[in-house]
C-alpha positions in Angstrom: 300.2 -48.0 149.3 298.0 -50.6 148.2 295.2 -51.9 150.6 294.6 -56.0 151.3 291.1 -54.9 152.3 290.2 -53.7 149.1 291.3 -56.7 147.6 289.8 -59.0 149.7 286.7 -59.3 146.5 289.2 -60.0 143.7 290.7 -62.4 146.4 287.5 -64.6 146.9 286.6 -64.6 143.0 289.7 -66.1 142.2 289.5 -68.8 144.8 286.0 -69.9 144.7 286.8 -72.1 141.8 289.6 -73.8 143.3 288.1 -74.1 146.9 290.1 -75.1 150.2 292.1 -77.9 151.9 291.1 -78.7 155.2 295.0 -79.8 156.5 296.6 -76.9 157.7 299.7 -75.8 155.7 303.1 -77.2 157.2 305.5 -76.1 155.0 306.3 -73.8 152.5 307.9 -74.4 149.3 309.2 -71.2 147.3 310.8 -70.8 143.9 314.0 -69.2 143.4 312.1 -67.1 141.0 309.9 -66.0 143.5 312.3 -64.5 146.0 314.3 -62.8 143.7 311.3 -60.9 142.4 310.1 -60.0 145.8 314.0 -59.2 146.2 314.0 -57.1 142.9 310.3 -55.1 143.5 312.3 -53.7 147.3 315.3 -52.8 145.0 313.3 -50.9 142.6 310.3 -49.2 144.7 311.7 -49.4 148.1 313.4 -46.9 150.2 314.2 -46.8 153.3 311.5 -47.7 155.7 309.4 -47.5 152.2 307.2 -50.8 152.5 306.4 -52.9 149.2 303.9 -55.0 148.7 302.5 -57.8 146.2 300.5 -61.0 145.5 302.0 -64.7 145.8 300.5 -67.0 143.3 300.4 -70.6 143.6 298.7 -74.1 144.5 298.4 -76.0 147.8 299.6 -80.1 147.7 298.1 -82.1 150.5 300.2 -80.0 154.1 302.2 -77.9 151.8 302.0 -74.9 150.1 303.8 -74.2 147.0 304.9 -70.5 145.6 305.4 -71.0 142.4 304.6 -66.7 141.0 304.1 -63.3 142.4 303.6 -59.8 141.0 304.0 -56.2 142.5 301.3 -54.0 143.7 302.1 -50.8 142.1 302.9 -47.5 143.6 300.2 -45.0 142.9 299.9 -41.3 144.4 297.1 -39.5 145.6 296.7 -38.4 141.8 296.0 -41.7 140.5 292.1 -41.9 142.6 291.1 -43.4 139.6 293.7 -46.7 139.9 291.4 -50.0 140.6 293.7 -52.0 142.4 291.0 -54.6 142.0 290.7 -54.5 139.0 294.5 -54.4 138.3 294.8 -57.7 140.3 292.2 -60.2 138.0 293.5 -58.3 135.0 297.1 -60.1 136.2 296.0 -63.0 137.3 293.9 -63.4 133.9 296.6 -62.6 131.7 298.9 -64.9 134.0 296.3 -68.2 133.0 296.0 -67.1 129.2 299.9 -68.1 129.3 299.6 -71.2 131.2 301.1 -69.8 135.0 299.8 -70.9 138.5 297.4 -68.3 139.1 295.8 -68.8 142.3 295.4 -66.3 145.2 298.1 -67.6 148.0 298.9 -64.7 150.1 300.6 -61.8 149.9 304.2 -60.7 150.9 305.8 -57.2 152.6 308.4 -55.7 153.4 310.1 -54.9 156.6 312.3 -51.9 157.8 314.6 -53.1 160.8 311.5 -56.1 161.8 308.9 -53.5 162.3 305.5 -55.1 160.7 303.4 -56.3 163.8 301.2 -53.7 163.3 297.5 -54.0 163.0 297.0 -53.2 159.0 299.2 -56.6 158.6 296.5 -58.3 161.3 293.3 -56.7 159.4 294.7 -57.9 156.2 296.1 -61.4 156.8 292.7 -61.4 158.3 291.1 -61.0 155.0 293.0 -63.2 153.5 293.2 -66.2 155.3 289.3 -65.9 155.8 288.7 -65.7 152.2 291.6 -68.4 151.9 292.4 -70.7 154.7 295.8 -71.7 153.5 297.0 -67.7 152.8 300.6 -66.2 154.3 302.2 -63.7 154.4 305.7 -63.3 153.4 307.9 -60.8 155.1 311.3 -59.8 153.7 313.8 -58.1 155.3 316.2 -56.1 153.1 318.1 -54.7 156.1 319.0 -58.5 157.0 319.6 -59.6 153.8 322.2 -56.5 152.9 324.3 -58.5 155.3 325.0 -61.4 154.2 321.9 -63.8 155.1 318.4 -64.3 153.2 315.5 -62.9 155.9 312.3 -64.8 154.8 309.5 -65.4 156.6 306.2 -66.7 156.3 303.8 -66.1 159.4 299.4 -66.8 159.7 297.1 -66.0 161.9 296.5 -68.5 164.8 293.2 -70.3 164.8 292.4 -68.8 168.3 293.0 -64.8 167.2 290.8 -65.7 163.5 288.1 -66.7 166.2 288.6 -63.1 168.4 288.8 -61.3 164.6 285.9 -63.1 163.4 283.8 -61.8 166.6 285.5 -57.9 166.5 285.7 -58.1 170.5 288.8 -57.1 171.7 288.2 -56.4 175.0 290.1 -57.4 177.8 287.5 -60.1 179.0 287.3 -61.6 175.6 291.0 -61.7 175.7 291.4 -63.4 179.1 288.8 -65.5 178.2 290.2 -66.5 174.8 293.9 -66.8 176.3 295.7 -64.9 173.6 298.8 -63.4 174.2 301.3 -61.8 172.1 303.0 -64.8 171.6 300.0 -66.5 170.3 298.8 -64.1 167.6 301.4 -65.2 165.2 302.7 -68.8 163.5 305.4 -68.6 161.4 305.7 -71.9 158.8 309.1 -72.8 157.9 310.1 -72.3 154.3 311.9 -74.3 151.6 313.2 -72.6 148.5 313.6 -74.7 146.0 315.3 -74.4 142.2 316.0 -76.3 139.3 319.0 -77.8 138.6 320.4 -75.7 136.1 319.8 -72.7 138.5 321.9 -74.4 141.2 324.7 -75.2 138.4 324.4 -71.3 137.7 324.2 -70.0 142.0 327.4 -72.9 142.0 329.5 -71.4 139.2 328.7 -67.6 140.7 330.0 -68.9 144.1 332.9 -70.6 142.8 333.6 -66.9 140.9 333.4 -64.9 144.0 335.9 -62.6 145.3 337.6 -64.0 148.5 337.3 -60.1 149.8 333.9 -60.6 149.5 333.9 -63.5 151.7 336.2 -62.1 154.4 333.2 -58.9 155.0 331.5 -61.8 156.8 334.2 -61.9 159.4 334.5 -57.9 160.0 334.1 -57.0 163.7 332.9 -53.5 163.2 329.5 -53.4 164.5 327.2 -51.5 161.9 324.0 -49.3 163.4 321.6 -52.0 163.0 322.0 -52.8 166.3 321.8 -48.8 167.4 319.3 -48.8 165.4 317.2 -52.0 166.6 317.6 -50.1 170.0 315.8 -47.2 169.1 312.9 -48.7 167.6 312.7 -51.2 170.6 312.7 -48.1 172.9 310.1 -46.1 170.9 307.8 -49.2 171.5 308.4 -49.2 175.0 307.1 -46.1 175.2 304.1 -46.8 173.5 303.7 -50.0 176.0 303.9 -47.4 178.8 301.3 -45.0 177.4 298.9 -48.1 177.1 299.8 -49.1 180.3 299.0 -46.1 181.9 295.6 -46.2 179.7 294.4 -49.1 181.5 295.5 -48.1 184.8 293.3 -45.1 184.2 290.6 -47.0 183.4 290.9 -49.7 186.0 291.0 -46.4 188.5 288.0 -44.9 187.0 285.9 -48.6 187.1 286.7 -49.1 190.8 285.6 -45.5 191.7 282.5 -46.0 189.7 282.1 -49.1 191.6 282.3 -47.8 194.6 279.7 -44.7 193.7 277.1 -47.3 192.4 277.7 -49.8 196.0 277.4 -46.3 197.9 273.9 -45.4 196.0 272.4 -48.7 196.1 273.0 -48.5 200.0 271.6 -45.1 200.4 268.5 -46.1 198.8 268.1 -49.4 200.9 267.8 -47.3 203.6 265.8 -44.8 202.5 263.6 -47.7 201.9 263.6 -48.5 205.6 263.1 -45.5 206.8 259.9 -45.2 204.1 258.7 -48.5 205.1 259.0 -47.9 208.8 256.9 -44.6 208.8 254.5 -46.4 206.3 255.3 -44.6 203.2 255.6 -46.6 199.5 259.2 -47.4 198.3 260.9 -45.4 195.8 260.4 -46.0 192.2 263.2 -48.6 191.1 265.4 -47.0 188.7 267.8 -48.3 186.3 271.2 -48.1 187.6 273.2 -49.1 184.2 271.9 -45.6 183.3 272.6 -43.7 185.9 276.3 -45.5 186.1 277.7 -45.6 182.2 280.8 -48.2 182.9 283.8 -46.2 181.5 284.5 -47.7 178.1 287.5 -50.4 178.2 290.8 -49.2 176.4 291.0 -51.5 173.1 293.9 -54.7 174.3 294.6 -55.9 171.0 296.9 -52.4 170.1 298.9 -53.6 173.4 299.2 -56.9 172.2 300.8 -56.0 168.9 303.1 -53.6 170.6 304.2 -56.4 173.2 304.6 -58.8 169.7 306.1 -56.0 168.0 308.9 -55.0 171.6 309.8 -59.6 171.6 310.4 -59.3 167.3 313.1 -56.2 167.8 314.7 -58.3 171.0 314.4 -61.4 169.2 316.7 -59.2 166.1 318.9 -57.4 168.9 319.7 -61.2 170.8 320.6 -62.6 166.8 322.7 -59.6 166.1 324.4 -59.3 169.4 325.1 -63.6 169.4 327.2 -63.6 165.7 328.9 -60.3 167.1 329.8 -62.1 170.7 330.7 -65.2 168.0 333.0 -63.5 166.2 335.0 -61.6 168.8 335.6 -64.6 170.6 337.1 -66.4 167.4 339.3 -62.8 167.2 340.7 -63.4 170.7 341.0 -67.1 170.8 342.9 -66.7 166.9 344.7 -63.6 168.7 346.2 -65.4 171.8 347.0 -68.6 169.3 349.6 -66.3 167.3 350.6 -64.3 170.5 
């Protein structure tokens, strides 16, 4: 699988040329060539909860940032230690600007099995990115959603608050707190417009018009399929996971106040072991250092919770859009059924 660390270098040479925007990117416009490759590359190298990954190419026009290319990261096995991805990445992007195509570092795009990519290799490496570039995404597709019917395209960054706790590596709960990050803060997503030619919407018009009306009626079937099962499982594995973290810190928090309490009990016993030195005319003891004598028990890392907690609101955020067209279409069933009763 490819790394977005490693690439961060070949990432930075590109852009350095071309240098940054300070308006923050509003809107994203795609081209229809675009999503069908990202579309294609899952087809042909994805399966199953197999994640692809690739480059997006393109150039940024005042608040708006246009995708105009995008190539594949290519699959490579342990056998191939020798494969530069690096290397492979300006090789494309030079052979892309000897023929005259947009070849500017964007972003990158993924894809997602059943809505599971809050994870922290997508943080570390949108990270990269959008410090090397400020106006990077990333893309996420979802082939599971878009086997049924409905294009699932999304385009999130980093929010300026979480680049700030990146930037300074502290992820402990105090800098948390302090920053006021919570899950539903780590994440912006920037709405997306695909856009084609007109002799590509002549061509998606004449396909449509030459559709089967079978086809059409799948939309309407009232069987529900396992994504939802599915969805479930995943949503409770995650709990789980919450609950282990949760338990983590309650540990911790258990251990700090105990240590507390040992280090308020020692500084005690020593004030009056003072006393009793001073009254009988003996020196004081030696002051000792008490951060050495009481190590604080190290903080369990908060950030890992905070992806799981983003992660548990995308699969009920997936389960409440599933189970709303289901409710949808069973209502139109009994409202058509009690019409023809």
């Amino acid at each position: 699988m490819a790394s977005r660390k490693d690439s961060t270098s070949a990432t930075t040479a590109v852009v350095s040329s071309g240098g940054t925007l300070d308006s923050p990117v509003k809107q994203i416009q795609i081209e229809g060539l675009v999503v069908l490759k990202i579309i294609k590359h899952y087809q042909e190298e994805g399966q199953g909860s197999e994640v692809v990954q690739g480059v997006l190419l393109g150039l940024v026009v005042e608040d708006r940032l246009e995708i105009t290319n995008c190539f594949p990261f290519p699959q490579h096995t342990e056998d191939d230690a020798d494969f530069d991805e690096v290397q492979y990445q300006m090789e494309m992007m030079r052979s892309l600007r000897h023929v005259n195509i947009d070849h500017l570092h964007v972003g990158w795009y993924q894809s997602t099995f059943y809505g599971s990519f809050v994870s922290r290799a997508l943080l570390d490496s949108q990270f990269s990115y959008q410090h090397a570039i400020e106006e990077s995404v990333v893309l996420i597709y979802d082939p599971i959603k878009t086997a049924q019917g409905s294009l699932s395209l999304k385009a999130y960054r980093l929010t300026p608050e979480l680049m700030e706790i990146c930037k300074e590596k502290d992820f402990t709960p105090e800098a948390l707190k302090k920053a006021n990050i919570g899950f539903e803060h780590m994440f912006e997503e920037v709405p997306i417009v695909i856009k084609n030619s007109h002799l590509i919407s002549v061509l998606m018009w004449e396909l449509e018009d030459k559709s089967t009306v079978a086809d059409k009626h799948e939309l309407l079937n009232l069987s529900s399929s396992n994504h939802l099962e599915k969805s479930l499982q995943l949503l409770m594995d995650r709990v789980d996971d919450m609950s282990q973290d949760i338990v983590k810190y309650n540990t911790y928090s258990r251990n700090l106040s105990k240590q507390q309490q040992q280090k308020h009990q020692y500084i005690q016993r020593r004030q009056q072991e003072n006393a009793q030195r001073q009254t009988r005319g003996e020196p004081a003891l030696a002051e000792e250092d008490i951060t050495k004598l009481f190590k604080p028990p190290q903080p369990p890392p908060r950030m890992d919770t905070l992806l799981i907690a983003g992660q548990i609101n995308n699969y009920c955020q997936n389960v409440k859009e599933f189970t709303s067209q289901n409710l949808g279409k069973l209502f139109m069933a009994e409202a058509l059924q009690g019409h023809n009763s």
